[in-house]
C-alpha positions as CSV (number, residue, x, y, z in Angstrom):
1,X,98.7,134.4,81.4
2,X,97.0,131.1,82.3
3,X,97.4,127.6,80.4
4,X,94.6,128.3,78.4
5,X,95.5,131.4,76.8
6,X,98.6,129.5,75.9
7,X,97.1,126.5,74.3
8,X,94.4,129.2,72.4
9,X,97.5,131.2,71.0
10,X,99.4,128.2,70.0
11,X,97.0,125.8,68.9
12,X,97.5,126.4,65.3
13,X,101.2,126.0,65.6
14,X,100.5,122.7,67.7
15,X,98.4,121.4,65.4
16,X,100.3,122.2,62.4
17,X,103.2,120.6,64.0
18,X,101.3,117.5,65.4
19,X,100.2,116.6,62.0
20,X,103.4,117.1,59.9
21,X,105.8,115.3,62.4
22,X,105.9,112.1,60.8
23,X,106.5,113.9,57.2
24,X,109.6,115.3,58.1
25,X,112.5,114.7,60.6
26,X,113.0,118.3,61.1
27,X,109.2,118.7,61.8
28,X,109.4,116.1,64.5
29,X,112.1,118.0,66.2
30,X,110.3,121.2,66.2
31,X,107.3,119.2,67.6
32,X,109.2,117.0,70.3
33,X,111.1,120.0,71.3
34,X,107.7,122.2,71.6
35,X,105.8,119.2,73.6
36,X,109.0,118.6,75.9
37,X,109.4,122.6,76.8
38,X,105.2,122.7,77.6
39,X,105.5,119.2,79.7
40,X,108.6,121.2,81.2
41,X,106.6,124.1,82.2
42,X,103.8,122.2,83.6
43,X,106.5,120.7,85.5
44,X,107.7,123.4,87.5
45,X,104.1,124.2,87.9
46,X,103.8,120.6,89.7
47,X,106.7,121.3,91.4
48,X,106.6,124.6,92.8
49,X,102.6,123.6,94.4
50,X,104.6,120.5,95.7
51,X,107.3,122.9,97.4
52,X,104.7,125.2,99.0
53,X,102.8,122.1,100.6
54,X,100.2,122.7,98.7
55,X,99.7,118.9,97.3
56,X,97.6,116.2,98.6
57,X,99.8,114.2,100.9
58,X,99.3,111.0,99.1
59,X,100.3,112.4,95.7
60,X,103.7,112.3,94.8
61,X,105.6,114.9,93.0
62,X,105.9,112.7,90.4
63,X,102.3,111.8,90.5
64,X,101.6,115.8,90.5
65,X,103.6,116.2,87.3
66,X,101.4,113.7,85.5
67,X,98.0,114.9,87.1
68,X,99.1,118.3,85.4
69,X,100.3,117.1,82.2
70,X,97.0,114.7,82.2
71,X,94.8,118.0,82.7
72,X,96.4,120.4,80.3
73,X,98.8,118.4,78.0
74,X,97.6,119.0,74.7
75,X,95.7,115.7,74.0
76,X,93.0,117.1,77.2
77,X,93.1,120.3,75.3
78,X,92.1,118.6,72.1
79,X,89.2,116.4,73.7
80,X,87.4,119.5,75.1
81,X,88.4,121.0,71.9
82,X,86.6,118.3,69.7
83,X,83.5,118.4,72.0
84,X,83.3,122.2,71.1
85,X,83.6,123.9,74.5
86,X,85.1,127.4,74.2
87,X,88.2,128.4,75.9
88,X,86.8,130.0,78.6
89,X,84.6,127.1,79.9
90,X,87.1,124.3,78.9
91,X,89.8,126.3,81.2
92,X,87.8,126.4,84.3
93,X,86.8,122.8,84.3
94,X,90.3,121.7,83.3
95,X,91.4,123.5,86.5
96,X,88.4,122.8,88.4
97,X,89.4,118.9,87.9
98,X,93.0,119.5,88.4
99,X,92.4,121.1,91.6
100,X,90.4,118.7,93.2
101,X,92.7,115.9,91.8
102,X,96.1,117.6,93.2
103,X,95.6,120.2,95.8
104,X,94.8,120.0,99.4
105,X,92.7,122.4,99.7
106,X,90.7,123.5,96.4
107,X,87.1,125.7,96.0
108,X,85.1,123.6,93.6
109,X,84.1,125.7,90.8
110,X,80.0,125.3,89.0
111,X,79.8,122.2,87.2
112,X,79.9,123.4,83.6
C-alpha cells in the first residue's frame, strides 16, 4: 500500500484530529502521537533509500527525511487536496517530485 492510499484512508481521522487538538489535551496527544508515528514511517522510508545508495550524493539523510516529510507530510497532502486533484493524480506527482528531488536515478513521470 503506497502513501497515498494511506493519507485517503486516514484523512478523516487526520482532519478530525488536526482540528480538535487545541480543544482538548487528550486530542492533542492522539494528534501528536499520530503525526510523530507517520513522520516516523516516512523516516525509515528516507532511510532505508539512503542505505541502498539510492540518494543523491549531496543530500543528507537528514536532508532525505525532510524532502520525504516535505512531499507527503500531511500539510502537501492538504495543498493538492484543496486544489482538488484526486488521489490518484496528486500521488504520482507527489512521487514524481520526490523522486527527482531525492534519488539518483528517477524516471520522470507526465507532467500532470
Amino acid at each position: 500500500m503506497g502513501t497515498g492510499e494511506v493519507i485517503e484512508r486516514h484523512a478523516k481521522t487526520f482532519t478530525v484530529l488536526m482540528d480538535a487538538r487545541n480543544s482538548d489535551a487528550d486530542v492533542a496527544k492522539a494528534a501528536d502521537y499520530k503525526m510523530g508515528h507517520y513522520r516516523d514511517l516516512l523516516d525509515v522510508i528516507a532511510d532505508r533509500l539512503f542505505d541502498l545508495g539510492e540518494v543523491r550524493a549531496e543530500v543528507t539523510r537528514e536532508q532525505a527525511r525532510d524532502i520525504m516529510w516535505f512531499y507527503f507530510g500531511t500539510s502537501a497532502w492538504s495543498t493538492v487536496r484543496e486544489l482538488g486533484w484526486p488521489y490518484p493524480q496528486a500521488t504520482a506527482w507527489l512521487e514524481a517530485q520526490a523522486a527527482a528531488a531525492l534519488l539518483t536515478h528517477h524516471h520522470a513521470r507526465p507532467a500532470v
